[in-house]
C-alpha positions as CSV (number, residue, x, y, z in Angstrom):
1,X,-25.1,-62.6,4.8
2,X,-21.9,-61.2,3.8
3,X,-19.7,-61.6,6.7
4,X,-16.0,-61.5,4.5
5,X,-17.0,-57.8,3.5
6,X,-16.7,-54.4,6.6
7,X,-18.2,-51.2,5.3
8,X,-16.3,-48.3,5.3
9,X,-17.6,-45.1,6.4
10,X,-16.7,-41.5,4.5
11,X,-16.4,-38.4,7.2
12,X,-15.7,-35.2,6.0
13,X,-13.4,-33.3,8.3
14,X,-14.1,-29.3,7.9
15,X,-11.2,-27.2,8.2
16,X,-12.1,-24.1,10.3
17,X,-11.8,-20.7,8.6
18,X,-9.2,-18.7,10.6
19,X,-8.0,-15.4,10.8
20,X,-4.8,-14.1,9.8
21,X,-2.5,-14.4,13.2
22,X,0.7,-13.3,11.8
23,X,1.9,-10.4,9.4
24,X,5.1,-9.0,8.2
25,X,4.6,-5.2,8.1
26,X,7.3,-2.9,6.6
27,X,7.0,0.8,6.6
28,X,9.6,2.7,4.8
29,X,11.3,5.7,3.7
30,X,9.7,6.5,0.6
31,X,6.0,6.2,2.5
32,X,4.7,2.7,1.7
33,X,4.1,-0.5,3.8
34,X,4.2,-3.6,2.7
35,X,2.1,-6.3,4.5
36,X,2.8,-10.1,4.0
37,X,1.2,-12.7,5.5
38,X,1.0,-17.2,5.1
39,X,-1.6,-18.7,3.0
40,X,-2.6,-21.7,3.7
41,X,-4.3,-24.0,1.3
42,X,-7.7,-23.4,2.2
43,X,-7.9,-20.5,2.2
44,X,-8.8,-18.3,-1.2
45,X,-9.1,-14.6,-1.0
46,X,-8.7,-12.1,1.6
47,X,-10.0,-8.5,2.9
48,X,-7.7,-5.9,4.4
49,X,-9.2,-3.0,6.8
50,X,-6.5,-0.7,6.8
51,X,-7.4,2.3,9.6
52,X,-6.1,5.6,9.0
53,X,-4.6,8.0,11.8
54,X,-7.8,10.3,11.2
55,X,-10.1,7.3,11.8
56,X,-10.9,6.3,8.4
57,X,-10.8,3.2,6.8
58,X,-9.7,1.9,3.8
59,X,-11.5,-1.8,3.0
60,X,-10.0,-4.0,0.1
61,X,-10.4,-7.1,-1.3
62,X,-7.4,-9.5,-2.0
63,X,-6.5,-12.8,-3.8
64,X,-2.4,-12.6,-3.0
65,X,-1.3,-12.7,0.6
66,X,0.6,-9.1,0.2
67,X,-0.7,-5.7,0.2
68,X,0.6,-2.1,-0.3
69,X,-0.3,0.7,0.8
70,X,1.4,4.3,0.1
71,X,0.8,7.8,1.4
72,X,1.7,7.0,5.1
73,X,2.6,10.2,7.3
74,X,5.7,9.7,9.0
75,X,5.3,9.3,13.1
76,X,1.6,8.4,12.5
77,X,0.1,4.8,13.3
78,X,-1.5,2.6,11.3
79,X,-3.9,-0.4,12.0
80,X,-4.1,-3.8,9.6
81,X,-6.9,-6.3,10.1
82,X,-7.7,-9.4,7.8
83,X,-10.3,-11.7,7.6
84,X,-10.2,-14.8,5.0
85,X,-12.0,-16.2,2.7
86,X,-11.9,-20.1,3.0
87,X,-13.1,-22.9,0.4
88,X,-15.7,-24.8,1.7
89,X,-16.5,-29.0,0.3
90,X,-19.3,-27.9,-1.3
91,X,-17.9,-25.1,-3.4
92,X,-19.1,-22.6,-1.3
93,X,-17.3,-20.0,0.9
94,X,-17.0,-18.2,4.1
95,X,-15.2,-15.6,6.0
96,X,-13.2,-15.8,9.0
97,X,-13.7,-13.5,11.9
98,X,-11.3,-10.4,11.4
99,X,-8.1,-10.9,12.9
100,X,-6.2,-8.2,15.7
101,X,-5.4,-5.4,15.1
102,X,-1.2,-5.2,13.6
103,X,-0.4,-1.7,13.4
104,X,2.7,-0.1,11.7
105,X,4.1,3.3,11.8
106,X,4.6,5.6,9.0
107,X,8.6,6.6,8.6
108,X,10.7,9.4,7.9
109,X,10.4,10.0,4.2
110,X,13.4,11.6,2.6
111,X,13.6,14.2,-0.1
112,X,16.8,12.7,-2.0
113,X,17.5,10.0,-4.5
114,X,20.1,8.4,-4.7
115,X,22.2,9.1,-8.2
116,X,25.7,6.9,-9.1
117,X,26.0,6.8,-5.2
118,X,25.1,10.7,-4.6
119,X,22.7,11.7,-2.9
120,X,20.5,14.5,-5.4
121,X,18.5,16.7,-3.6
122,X,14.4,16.8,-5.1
123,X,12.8,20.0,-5.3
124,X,8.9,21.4,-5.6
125,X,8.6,25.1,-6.7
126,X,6.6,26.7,-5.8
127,X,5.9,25.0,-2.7
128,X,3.0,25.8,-1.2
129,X,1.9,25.8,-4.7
130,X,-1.4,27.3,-6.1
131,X,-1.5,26.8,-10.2
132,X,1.3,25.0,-10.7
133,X,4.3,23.2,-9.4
134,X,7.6,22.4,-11.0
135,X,9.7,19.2,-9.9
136,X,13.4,18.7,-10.3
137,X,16.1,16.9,-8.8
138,X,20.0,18.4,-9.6
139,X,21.6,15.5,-11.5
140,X,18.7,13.1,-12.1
141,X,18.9,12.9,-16.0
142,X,17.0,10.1,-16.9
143,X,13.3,9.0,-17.5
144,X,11.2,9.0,-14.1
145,X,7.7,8.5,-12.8
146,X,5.8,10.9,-11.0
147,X,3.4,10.3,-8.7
148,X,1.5,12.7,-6.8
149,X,-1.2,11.0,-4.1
150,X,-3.4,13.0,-1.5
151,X,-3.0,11.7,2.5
152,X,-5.0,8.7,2.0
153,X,-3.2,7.5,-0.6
154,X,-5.4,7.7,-3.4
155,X,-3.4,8.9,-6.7
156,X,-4.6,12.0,-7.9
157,X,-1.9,12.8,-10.8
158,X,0.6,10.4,-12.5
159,X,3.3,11.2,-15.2
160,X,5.0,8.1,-16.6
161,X,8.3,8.4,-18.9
162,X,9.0,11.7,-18.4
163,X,12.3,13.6,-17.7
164,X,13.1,16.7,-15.0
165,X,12.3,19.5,-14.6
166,X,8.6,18.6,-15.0
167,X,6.1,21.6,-14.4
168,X,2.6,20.0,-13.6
169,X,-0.7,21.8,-12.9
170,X,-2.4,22.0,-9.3
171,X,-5.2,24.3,-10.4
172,X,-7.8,21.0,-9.9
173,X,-6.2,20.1,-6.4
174,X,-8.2,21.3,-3.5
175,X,-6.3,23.0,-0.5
176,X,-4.2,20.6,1.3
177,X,-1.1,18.5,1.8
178,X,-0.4,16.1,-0.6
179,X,2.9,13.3,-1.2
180,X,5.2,13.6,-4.4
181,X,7.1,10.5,-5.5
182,X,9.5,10.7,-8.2
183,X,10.4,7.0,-8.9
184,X,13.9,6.9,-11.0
185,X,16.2,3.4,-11.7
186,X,18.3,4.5,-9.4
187,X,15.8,5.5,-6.4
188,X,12.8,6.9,-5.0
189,X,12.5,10.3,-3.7
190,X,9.6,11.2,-1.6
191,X,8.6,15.2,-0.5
192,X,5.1,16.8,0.6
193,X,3.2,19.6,-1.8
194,X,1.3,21.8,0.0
195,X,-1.6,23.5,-2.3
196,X,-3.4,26.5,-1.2
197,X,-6.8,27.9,-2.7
């Protein structure tokens, strides 16, 4: 018998999968919210359950710990849950249980952008609109994006390099309010379109 030799003995220690239990949410003026959050080593992927004010729910599937969301309605709240997705030994992986509920509230948006340190006023005309809507801002010359997103945020009409005025259609919209971003170097302007039928 071997007695110069001690066996050693291999336990593997599993991590637990844990919620999220701390976010940075940041709602601002042009209508977006940014949600950061730590990632630890274990842990892989993440889902966001993002509950709107009318009690809908948004559910999306992450592999960065940051998220955006834009379209939010000023003086309305919010709610953020996440859950993660954590590696497992064996390859394998689970999901945490969801975590609290971290809930933000949408902001002021503001009709100007700012141009050389002036503020330029951003117009929709018509607005309410029925066909058509034409967007301008007084002294915004250069190239600009715009965005135009229903209340839930989902995009419905985008316009990339192009300069003001910009007449776009609103014939295929149905009847309701909707969020117009014009996105220039210099700023972001933000106003609401509403479309009648």
């Amino acid at each position: 018998m071997d007695t110069g030799s001690v066996p050693l003995l291999w336990a593997i220690v599993r991590v637990p999968c844990e919620a999220v239990d701390s976010v940075s949410l940041v709602a601002d003026t042009s209508g977006c919210l940014s949600a950061d959050w730590e990632r630890p080593r274990y842990q892989s992927a993440w889902e966001v359950r993002f509950v709107l004010p009318n009690g809908s729910e948004l559910v999306e599937s992450v592999d960065t710990n940051h998220w955006e969301y834009c379209g939010l309605l000023p003086g309305r709240t919010y709610t953020l849950y996440l859950r993660s997705q954590c590696d497992e030994a064996d390859g394998t992986h689970s999901w945490s249980d969801w975590s609290g509920a971290f809930a933000a509230v949408g902001q002021a948006t503001q009709g100007v952008v700012c141009v050389g340190g002036v503020a330029a006023d951003v117009t929709l005309r018509p607005n309410p609109a029925t066909d058509e809507v034409t967007v301008d801002a007084k002294g915004v010359s250069e190239v600009v994006t715009v965005t135009v997103t229903d209340m839930s945020g989902v995009e419905v009409l985008r316009r990339e390099g192009v300069r003001l005025p910009l007449t776009v259609g609103t014939a295929s919209l149905a009847a309701g309010t909707y969020v117009v971003r014009v996105v220039t170097p210099l700023g972001t302007a933000v106003q609401k379109l509403a479309v009648l039928r």
